[in-house]
C-alpha positions in Angstrom: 37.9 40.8 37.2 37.2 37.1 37.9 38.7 34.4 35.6 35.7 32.7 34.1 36.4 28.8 35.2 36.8 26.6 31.7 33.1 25.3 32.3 31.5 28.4 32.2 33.6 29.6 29.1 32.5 26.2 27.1 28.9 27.3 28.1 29.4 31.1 26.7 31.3 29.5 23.7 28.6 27.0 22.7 25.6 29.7 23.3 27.5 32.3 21.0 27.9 29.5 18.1 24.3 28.3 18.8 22.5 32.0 18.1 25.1 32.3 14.9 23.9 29.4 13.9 20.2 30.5 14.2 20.7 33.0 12.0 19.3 31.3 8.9 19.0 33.1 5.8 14.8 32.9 4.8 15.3 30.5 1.4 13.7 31.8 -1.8 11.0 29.9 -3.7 8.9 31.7 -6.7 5.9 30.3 -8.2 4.3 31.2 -11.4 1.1 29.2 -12.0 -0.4 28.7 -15.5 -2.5 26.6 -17.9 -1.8 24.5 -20.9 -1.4 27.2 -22.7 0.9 29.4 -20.7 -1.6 32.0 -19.4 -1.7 32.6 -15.9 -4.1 31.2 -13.3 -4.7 34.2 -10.9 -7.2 32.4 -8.8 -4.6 29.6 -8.1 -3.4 28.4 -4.4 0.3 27.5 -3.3 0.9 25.3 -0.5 4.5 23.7 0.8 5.4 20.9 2.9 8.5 18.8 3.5 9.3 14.9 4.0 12.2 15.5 6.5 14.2 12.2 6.7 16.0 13.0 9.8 13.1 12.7 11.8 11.3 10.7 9.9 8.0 13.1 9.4 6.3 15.0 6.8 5.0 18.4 7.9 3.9 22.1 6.2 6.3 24.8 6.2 4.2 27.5 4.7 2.7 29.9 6.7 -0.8 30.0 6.3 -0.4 26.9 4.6 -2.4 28.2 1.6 -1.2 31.4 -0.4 -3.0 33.0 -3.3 -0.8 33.9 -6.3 -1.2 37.3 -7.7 -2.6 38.4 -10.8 -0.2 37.3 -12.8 0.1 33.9 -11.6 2.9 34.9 -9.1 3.5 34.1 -5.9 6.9 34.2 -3.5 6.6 31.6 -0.6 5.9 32.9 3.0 7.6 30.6 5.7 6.6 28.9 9.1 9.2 30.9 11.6 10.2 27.8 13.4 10.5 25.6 10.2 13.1 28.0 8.0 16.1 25.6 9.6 14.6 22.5 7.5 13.4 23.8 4.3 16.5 25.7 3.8 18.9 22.2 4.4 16.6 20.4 2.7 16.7 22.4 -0.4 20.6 22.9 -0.1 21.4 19.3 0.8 22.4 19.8 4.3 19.5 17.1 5.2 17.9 14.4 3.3 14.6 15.3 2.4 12.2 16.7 -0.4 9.8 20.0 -0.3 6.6 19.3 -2.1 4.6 22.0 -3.6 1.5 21.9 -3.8 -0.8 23.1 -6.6 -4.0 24.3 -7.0 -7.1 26.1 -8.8 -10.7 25.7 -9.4 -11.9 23.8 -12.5 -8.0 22.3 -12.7 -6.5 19.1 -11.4 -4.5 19.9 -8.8 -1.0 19.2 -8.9 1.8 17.8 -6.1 5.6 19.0 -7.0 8.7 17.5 -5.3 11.8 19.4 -5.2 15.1 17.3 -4.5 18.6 18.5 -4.3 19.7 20.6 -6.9 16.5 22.1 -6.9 15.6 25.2 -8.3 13.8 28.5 -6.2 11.8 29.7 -9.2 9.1 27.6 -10.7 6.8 27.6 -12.8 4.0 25.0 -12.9 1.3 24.0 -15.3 -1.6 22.9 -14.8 -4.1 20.9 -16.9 -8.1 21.6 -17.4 -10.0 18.2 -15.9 -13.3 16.6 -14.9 -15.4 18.8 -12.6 -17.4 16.7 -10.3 -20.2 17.9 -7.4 -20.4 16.1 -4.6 -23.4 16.4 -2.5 -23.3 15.1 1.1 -26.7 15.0 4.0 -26.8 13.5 7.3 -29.8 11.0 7.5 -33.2 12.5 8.7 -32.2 15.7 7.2 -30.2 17.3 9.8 -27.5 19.7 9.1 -23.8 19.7 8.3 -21.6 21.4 10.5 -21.4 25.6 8.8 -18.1 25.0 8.8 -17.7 21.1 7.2 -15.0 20.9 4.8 -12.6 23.9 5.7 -10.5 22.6 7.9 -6.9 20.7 6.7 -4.7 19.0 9.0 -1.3 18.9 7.4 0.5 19.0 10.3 -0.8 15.2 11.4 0.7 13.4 8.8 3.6 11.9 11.0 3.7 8.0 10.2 4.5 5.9 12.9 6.7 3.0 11.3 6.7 -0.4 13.8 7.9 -3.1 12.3 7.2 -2.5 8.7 3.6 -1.2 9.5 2.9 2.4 8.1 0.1 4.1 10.0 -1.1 7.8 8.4 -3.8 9.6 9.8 -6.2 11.7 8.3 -4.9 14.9 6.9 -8.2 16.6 6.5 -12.0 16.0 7.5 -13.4 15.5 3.7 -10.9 13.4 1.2 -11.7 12.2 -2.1 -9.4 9.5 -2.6 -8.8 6.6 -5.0 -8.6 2.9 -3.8 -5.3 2.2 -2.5 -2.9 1.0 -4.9 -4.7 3.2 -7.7 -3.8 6.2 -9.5 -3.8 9.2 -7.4 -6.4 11.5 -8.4 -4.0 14.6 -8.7 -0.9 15.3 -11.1 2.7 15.0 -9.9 6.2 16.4 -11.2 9.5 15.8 -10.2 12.1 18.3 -10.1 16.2 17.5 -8.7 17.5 13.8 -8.5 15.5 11.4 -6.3 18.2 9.6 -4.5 18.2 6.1 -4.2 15.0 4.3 -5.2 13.1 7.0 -3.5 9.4 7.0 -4.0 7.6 10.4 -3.9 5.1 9.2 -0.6 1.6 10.1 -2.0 -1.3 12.0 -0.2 -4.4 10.5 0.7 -5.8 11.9 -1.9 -8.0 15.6 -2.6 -8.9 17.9 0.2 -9.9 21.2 1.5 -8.5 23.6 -1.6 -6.5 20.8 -2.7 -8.2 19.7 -6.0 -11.6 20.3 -3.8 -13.7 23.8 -3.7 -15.9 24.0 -1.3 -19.5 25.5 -2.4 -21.5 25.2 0.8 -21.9 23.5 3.6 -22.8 19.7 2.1 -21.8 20.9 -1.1 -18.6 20.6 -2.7 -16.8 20.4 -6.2 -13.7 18.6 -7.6 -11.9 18.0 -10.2 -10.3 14.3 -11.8 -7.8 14.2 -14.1 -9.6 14.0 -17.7 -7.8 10.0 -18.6 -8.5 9.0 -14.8 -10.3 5.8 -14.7 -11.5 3.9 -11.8 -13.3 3.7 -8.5 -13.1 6.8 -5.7 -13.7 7.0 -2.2 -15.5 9.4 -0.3 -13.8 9.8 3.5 -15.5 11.9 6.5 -13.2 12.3 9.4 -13.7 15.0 12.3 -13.7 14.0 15.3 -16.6 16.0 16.9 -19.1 15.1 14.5 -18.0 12.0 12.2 -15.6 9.7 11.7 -14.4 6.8 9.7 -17.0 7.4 7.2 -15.5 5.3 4.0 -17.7 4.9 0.8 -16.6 3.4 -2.7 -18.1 5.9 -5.5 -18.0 3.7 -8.9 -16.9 4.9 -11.9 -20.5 4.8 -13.5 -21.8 7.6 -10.6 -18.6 9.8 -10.8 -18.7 9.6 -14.3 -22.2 11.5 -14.5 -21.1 14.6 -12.9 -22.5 14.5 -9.5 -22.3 12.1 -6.4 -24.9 12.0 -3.8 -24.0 10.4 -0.4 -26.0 10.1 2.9 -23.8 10.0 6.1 -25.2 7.5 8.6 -25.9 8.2 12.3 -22.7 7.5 14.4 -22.0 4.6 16.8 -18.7 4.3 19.7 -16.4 2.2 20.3 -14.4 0.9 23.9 -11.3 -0.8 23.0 -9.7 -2.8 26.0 -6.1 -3.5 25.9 -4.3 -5.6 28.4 -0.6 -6.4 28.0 0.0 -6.9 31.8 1.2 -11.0 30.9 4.0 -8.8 28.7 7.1 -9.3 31.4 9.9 -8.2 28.7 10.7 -4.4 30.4 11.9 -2.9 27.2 8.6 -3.7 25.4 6.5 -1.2 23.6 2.9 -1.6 22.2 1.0 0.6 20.1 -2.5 0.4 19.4 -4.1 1.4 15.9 -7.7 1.8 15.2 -8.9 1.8 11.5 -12.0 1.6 9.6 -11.6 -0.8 6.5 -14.3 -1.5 3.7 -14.0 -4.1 0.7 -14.0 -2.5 -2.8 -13.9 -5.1 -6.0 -12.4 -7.2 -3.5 -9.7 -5.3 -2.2 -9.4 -3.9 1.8 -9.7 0.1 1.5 -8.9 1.4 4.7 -8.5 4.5 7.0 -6.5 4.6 10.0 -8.2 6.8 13.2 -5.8 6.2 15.7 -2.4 5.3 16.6 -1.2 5.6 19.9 1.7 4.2 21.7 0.6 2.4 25.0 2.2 3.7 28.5 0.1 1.6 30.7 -0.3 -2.3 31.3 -4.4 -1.9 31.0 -5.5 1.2 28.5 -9.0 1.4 27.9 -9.5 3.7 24.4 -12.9 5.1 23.8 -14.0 6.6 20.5 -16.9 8.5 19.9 -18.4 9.7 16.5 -17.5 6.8 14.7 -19.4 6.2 11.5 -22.7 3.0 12.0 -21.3 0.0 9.8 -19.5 -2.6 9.5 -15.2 -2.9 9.1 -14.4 -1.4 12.8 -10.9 -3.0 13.5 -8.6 -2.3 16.4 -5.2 -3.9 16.0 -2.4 -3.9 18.6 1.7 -4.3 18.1 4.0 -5.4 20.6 8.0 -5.5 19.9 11.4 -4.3 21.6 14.1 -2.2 19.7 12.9 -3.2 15.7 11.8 -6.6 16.6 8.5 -7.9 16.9 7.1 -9.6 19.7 3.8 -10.2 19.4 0.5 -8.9 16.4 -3.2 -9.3 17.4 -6.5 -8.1 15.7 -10.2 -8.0 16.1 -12.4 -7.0 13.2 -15.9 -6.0 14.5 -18.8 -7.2 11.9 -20.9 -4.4 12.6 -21.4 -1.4 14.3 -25.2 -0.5 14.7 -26.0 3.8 14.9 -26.0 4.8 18.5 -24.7 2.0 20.1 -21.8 1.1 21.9 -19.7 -1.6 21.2 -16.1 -3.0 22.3 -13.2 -4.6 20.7 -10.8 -6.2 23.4 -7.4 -7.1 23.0 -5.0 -9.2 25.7 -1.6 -10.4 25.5 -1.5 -14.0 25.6 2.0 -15.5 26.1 3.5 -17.8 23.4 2.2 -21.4 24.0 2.5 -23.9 20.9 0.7 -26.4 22.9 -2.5 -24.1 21.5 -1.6 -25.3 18.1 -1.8 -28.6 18.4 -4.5 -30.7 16.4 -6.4 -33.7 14.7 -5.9 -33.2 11.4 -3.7 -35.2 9.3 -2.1 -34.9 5.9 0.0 -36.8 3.3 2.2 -34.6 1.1 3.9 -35.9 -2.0 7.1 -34.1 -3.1 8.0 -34.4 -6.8 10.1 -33.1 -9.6 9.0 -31.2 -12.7 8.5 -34.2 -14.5 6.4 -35.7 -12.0 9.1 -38.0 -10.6 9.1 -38.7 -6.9 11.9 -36.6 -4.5 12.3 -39.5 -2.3 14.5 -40.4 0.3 15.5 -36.5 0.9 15.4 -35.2 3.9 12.8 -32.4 5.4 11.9 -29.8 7.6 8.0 -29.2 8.8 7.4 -25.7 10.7 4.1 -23.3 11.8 5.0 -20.0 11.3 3.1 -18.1 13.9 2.2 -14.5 12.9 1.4 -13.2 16.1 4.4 -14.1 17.9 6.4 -13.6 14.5 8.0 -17.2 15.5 8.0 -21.0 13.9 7.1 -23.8 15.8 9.2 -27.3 14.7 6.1 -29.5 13.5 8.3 -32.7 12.1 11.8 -33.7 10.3 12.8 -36.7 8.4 13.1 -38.7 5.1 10.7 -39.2 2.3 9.8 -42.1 1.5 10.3 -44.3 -1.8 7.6 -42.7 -3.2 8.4 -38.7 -2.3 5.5 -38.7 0.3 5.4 -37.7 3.8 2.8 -37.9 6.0 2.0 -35.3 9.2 -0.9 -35.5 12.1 -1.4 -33.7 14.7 -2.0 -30.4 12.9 -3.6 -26.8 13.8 -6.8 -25.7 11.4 -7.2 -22.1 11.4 -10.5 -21.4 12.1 -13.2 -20.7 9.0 -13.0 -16.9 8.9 -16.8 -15.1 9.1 -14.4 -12.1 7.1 -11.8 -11.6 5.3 -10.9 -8.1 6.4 -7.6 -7.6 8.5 -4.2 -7.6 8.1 -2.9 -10.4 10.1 -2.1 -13.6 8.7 -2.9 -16.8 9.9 -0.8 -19.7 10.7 0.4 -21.4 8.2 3.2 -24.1 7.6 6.5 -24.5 5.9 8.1 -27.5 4.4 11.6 -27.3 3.6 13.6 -29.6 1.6 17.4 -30.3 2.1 19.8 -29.9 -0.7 16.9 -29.0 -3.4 17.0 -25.9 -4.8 14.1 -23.8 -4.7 12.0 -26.2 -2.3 10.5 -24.0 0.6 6.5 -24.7 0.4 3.9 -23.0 2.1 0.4 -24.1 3.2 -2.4 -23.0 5.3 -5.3 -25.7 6.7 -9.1 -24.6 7.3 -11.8 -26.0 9.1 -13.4 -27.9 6.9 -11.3 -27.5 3.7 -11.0 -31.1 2.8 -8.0 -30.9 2.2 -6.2 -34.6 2.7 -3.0 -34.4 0.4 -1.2 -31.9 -1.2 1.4 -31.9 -4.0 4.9 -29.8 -4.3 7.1 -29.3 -7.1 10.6 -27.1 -6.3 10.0 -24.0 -8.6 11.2 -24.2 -12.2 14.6 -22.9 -13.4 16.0 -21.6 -16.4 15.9 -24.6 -18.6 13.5 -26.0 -17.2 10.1 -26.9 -19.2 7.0 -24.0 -17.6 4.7 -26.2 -15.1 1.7 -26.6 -16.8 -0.5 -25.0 -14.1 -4.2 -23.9 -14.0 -4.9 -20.7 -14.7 -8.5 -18.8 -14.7 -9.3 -16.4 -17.6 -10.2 -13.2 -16.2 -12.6 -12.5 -19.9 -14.4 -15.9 -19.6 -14.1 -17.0 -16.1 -13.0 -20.3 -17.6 -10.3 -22.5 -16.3 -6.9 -22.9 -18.8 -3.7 -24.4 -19.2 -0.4 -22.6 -19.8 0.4 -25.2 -22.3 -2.4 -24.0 -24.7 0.5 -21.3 -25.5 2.7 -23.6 -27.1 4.2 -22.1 -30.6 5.0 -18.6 -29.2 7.2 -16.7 -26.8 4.9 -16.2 -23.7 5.9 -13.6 -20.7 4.2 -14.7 -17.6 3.8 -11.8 -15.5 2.8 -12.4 -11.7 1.5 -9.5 -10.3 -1.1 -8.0 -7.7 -3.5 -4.7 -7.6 -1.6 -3.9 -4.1 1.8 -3.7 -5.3 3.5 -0.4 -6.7 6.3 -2.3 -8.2 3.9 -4.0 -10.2 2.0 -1.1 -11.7 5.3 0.7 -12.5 6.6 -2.7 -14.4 3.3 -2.8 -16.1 3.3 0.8 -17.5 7.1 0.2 -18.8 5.5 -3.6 -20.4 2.9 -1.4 -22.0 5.7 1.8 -23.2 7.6 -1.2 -24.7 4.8 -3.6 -26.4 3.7 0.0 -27.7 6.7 0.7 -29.4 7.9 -3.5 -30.6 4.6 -4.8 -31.8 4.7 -3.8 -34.8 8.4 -5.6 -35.2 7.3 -8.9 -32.9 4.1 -8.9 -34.6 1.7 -12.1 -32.9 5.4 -13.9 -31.9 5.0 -12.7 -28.3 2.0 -13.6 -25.6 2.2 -11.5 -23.1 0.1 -13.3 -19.7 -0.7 -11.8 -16.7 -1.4 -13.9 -13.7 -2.9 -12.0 -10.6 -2.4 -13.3 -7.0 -5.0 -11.0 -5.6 -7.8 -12.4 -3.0 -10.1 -11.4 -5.4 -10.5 -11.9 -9.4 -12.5 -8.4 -9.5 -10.0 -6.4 -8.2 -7.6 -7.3 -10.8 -10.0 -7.4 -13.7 -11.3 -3.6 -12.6 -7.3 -2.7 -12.7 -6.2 -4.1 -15.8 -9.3 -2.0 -17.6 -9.0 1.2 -15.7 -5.3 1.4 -16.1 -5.6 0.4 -20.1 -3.3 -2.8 -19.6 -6.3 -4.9 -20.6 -4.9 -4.5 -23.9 -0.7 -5.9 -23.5 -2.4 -9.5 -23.3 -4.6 -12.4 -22.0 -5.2 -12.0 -17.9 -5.6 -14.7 -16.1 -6.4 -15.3 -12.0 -3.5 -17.7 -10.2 -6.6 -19.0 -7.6 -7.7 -18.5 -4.3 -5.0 -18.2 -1.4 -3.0 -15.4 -3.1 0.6 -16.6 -2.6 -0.5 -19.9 -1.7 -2.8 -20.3 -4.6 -1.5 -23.4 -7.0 -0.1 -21.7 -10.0 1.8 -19.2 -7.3 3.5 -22.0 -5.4 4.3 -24.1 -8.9 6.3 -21.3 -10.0 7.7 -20.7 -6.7 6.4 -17.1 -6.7 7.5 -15.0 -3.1 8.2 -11.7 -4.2 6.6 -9.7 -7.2 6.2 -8.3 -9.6 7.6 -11.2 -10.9 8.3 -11.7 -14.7 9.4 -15.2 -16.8 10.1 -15.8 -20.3 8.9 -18.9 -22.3 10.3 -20.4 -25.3 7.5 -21.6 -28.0 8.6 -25.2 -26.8 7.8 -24.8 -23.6 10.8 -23.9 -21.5 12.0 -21.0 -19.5 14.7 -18.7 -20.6 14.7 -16.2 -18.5 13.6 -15.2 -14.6 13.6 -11.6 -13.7 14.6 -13.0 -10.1 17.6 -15.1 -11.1 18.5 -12.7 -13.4 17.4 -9.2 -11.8 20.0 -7.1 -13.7 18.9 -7.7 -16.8 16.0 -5.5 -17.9 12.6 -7.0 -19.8 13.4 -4.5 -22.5 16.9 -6.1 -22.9 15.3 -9.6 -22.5 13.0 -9.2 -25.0 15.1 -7.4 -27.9 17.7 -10.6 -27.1 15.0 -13.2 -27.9 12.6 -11.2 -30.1 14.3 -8.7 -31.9 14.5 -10.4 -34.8 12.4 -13.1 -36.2 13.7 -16.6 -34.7 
């Protein structure tokens, strides 16, 4: 008998260990599904997926992906073959992740479980009676829907593909009813095991095939709202042989009648060029994203169609189906390793039925001889009590977005009188729309040795703009700028210092960010609890950044957070808008405390330990 040479015994010894280790035991989960009331829900659907954190992806790991409970409610999970290794390590904390359960029955809201480590593998899951809503949908000239529309769920495709902070999902079925992004999902959701970290549960796009939606017919559908929701939806078409990108804002007035009635349009094509040949940096990637984005109260709403990472210099991209409008954008990321090189965009105003129209998009090497202009500006630097910051030294910069790099504009001293002036200066063009995700160039002004004294500004054509005015943001201490402020009731223009006499919690905040709607529900849990104790003592203010002043006012009512206070609009230019910059705002949700004289006690990002709960029962938990 040969020897076996050590090689080929390492070989035998690794294939033995790898088929004992693909002997994984199947992993138990039990579902009983009832309603309020505890009976069971024998028409109810269980579906299960998984956000695996090793690779980054969320997929299904049932097999079929829907599975009917029995009479009794009941239902033992059958698993994907290939996908036993996963679940059964995610559920035993062999790898980070979390298996959501998903939850569903006709004339119920449908309901999204996520099991972390310990989790348990029976479970029983309730679920609540809601708004039944028909949705009717025709193609224009009264031709017919596919037999077959609105049966088919994709799952399986929602892999994000994360490049330098940009999330890209695509569709995960060809009919969602969605909310506006930054909304309230329009299904229920539980939590069951410790989340670790600040992990947030990522949400789906919203209801689909079986998931909170029962399909009637072809063109006929029904769903079902969760009986306090509040708000806009979204209808969203996507199938690729037929229609896609289809994006329509249903207000709350239509859904709130029962039925929805939407026309799909004829659809148009797009050819998107891209040309990256200038791009000499070897290890360089580029991906290429396609989307369709519509405005709702003055917020972008969008749905991504395509992401693909680029192998060739030259890629031409053509999309057929695509749904007659306006809001086609084609958007294209360059960067090596996690850092970016280079962002470009071009928004297409509209897209006419049956037409062909195309978006190109070419590399252009960094050049900041293209940012070189007429205009000229005087800036006066001062302190909070209007006092002039002179003879301080100062750094001018353009921070391009596309090239993710600052251009040195000017350096020196102010002068007696805290003013510096600048020329030679780029002026973004005046943009036709305001859809897009790219910012535009904009300048910094930093000031040496003052604290809180980095300044941001961003010149149109035609702004008029001639001199601008900086203050380094308040501190604790400090007396509250007296900035401008519009009333979201009245539309009306109004001082902070109007508010004198009583504790006042500004609250920056913005319809986009989840932070924000999480520290408003906790505001509201709180004030719900202390007003009767701080009785009229405490003003709680609001102060959206948003583009838009609809966006926020529409939030504030459909949430119920009208009620914590007075709302008020911090201006056009978002972060750069006046009241923003005074207070030195760069991150939210950001929340400060005022005295009844005037001045600020507290700064949830000075002092970021300390909870508003804690903050408030300090100042106002007794009368002062």
């Amino acid at each position: 008998m040969k020897r076996m040479s050590f090689l080929t015994a390492g070989l035998l010894c690794m294939a033995l260990l790898t088929g004992v280790r693909a002997q994984v035991s199947e992993p138990t989960l039990r579902v009983t599904v009832t309603d309020e009331s505890g009976n069971p829900l024998p028409n109810a659907m269980v579906g299960v997926g998984v956000y695996d954190q090793r690779i980054g992806r969320r997929y299904r790991v049932s097999e079929p992906l829907w599975q009917s409970v029995d009479s009794k409610g009941e239902l033992s999970v059958r698993w994907h073959a290939e996908r036993l290794r996963a679940v059964a390590e995610i559920l035993t904390g062999e790898r980070g992740g979390v298996v959501f359960v998903w939850v569903t029955a006709p004339g119920f809201v449908a309901k999204q479980v996520s099991l972390f480590y310990p989790a348990p593998n029976t479970l029983t899951v309730q679920l609540r009676r809601g708004v039944p809503i028909e949705l009717t949908l025709t193609r224009v000239g009264n031709l017919p829907l596919p037999d077959d529309f609105g049966t088919r769920t994709y799952l399986d495709n929602l892999q994000p593909v994360n490049m330098y902070q940009r999330r890209f999902t695509p569709p995960i079925a060809e009919l969602i009813v969605r909310t506006p992004i930054g909304g309230a999902t329009p299904y229920d959701e539980q939590q069951l095991g410790e989340a670790p970290g600040r992990w947030r549960t990522p949400p789906l796009e919203g209801l689909f095939d079986r998931f909170g939606i029962e399909r009637i017919d072809a063109g006929r559908y029904r769903f079902t709202l969760p009986p306090d929701y509040r708000g806009s939806l979204m209808v969203q078409v996507d199938r690729a042989d037929w229609l896609r990108g289809y994006l329509e804002p249903v207000p709350e007035s239509e859904w709130r009648s029962g039925r929805i009635a939407r026309a799909l349009p004829p659809a148009g094509s797009l050819r998107v060029q891209v040309d990256v040949s200038q791009l000499k940096q070897a290890d360089a990637q580029s991906l290429l994203a396609v989307a369709r984005i519509v405005e709702v109260d003055g917020q972008p709403q969008w749905c991504i169609l395509e992401t693909r990472m680029l192998t060739e210099p030259q890629t031409e991209l053509r999309l057929e189906n695509l749904a007659s409008g306006a809001g086609w954008l084609a958007q294209l990321m360059v960067g090596a390793g996690e850092r970016p090189l280079y962002r470009d965009e071009v928004v297409l105003e509209q897209l006419a039925p049956n037409t062909q129209r195309t978006l190109s998009l070419r590399y252009e090497p960094f050049d900041p001889n293209r940012y070189k202009g007429k205009r000229a500006l005087t800036i006066r630097v001062q302190s909070h009590g209007g006092r002039p910051v002179a003879s301080t030294r100062y750094t001018v910069q353009l921070y391009l977005p596309r090239y993710a790099q600052s251009v040195p504009i000017a350096t020196g001293r102010t002068d007696s009188q805290g003013r510096l002036r600048l020329s030679g200066l780029y002026e973004n063009p005046r943009r036709a729309t305001r859809l897009g995700f790219l910012d535009p160039p904009h300048y910094t002004l930093q000031l040496e040795g003052v604290e809180d004294s980095r300044f941001s500004f961003t010149l149109y054509a035609g702004d008029g703009v001639q001199e601008l005015i900086f203050r380094p943001a308040p501190k604790v201490g400090d007396l509250a700028p007296d900035v401008r402020l519009i009333d979201l009731e009245t539309g009306k223009a109004r001082r902070l210092s109007e508010f004198r006499g009583r504790w006042v919690l500004l609250d920056f905040w913005a319809t986009w960010c989840m932070p924000c709607h999480e520290s408003m529900e906790k505001l509201r849990s709180l004030l719900t609890q202390k007003r009767a104790v701080w009785g009229n003592r405490l003003q709680v203010i609001t102060i959206s950044i948003d583009r838009n002043a609809e966006a926020a006012r529409a939030m504030l009512k459909s949430r119920g957070w009208w009620a914590l206070g007075r709302h008020f609009w911090a201006g056009d230019g978002e972060w750069m808008a006046p009241a923003a910059q005074t207070f030195g705002v760069n991150a939210i949700p950001r929340q400060i405390l005022v005295d009844p004289r005037g001045r600020i006690v507290w700064d949830n990002h000075r002092d970021f330990r300390t909870s508003i709960d804690q903050v408030l029962e300090r100042w106002l938990g007794v009368s002062r």
